[in-house]
N, C-alpha and C positions, 0 to 999 in steps of 0.2 A: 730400601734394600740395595746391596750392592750388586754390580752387573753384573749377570751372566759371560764368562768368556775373559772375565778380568782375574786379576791377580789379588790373591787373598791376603789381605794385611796380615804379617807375621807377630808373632806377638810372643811373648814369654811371661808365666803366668804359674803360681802353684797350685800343684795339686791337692787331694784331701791328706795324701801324707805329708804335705809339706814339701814336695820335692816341684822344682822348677819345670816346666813343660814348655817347649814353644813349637810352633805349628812346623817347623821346618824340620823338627824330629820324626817327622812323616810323612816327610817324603820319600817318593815310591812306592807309599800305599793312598788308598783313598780315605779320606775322613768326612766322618759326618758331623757338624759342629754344631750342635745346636744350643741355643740361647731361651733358659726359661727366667720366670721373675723368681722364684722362692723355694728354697728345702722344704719337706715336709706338710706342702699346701695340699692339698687335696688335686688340682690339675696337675702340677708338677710332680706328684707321687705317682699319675697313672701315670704320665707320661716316660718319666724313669722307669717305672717296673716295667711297661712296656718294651721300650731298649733293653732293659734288661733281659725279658726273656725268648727276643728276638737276637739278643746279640753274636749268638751262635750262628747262626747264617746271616748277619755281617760280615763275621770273621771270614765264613765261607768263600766268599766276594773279595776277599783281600780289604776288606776297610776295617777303619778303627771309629769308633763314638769319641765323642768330647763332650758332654754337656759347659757352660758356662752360666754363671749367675753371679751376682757381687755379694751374698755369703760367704761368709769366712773358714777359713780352712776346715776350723772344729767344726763350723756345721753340715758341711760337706761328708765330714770324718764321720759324724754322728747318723748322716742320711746315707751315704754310704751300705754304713755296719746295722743299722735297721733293715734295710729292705733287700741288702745283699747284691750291689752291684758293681756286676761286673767288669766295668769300664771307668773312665778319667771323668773326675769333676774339675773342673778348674775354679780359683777364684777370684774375682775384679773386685774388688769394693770399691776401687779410686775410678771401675766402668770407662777405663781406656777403651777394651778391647770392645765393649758394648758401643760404644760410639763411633769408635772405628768401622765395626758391622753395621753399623745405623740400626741398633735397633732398641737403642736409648732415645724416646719418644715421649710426648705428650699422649696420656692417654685420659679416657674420660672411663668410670664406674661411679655407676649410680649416679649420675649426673653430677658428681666430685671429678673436677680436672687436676689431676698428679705425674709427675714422671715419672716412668718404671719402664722395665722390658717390655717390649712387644714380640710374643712368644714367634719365633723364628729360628729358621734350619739352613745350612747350607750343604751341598755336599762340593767337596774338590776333588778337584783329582790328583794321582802320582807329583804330578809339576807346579802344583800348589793353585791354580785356577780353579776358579768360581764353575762348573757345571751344571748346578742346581741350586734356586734361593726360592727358599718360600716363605711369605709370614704370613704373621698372623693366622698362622696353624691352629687346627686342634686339637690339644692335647692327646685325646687316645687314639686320634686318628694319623696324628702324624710319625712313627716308629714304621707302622706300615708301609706309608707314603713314599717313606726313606731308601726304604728298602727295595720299595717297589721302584724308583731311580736308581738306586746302585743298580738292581739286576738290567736296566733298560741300558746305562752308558756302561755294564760291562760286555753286552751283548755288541755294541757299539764296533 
């Protein structure tokens, strides 16, 4: 994970409509960036609809969501317009911005060793610095989590 109190790799990366996004489009407000492995998986669905129906008191908070994952746009598009969410998918497939975040890892399932995401959150703030990093989240527990840090470093 990258440090708390540092400066967040900027990145530029498309959305599910195709359209270019980079971190510095948000500055001035807080983001929550989180990194899962896959559209449509069963953990990354709660985890999405989760944000999702929390995303209204984000907004509250002055922050915005980003999820990332190296899916391609259409599938982003596709998970999107199923589950109805309300916020930015981005997508890496070449996993710059995943390795940038360190959280392009060796993982081990089912005692099979592969690389993939290692499901992880950060939040920044207005000036693009690291305030909160957590990995190796879980899935339905971390929308909450999220949130429950925004309201602590707004209260700040």
């Amino acid at each position: 994970m990258l440090e708390v109190g540092t400066k967040a790799p900027d990145f530029t990366l498309p959305d599910q409509n195709g359209e270019m996004r980079s971190l510095a489009d948000y500055r001035g407000q807080k983001v929550v960036l989180y990194f899962y492995p896959r559209d449509m998986t069963a953990g990354c669905t709660k985890q999405a609809c989760s944000f999702a129906e929390l995303y209204p008191q984000f907004q509250e908070q002055g922050a915005v969501v980003l999820g990332v994952s190296k899916d391609t746009v259409k599938s982003h598009k596709r998970f999107e317009e199923k589950y109805g969410l309300p916020f930015t998918l981005l997508s890496d497939p070449e996993k710059e911005v995943l390795q940038a975040y360190d959280v392009w890892k060796e993982r081990k399932l089912y005692g099979k060793v592969s690389m993939g995401v290692i499901r992880s959150t950060y939040l920044i703030d207005e000036d693009g610095i690291i305030i909160k990093a957590r990995g190796r989240v879980k899935a339905a527990d971390n929308p909450t989590q999220m949130l429950n840090d925004l309201q602590q470093a707004t209260e700040q």
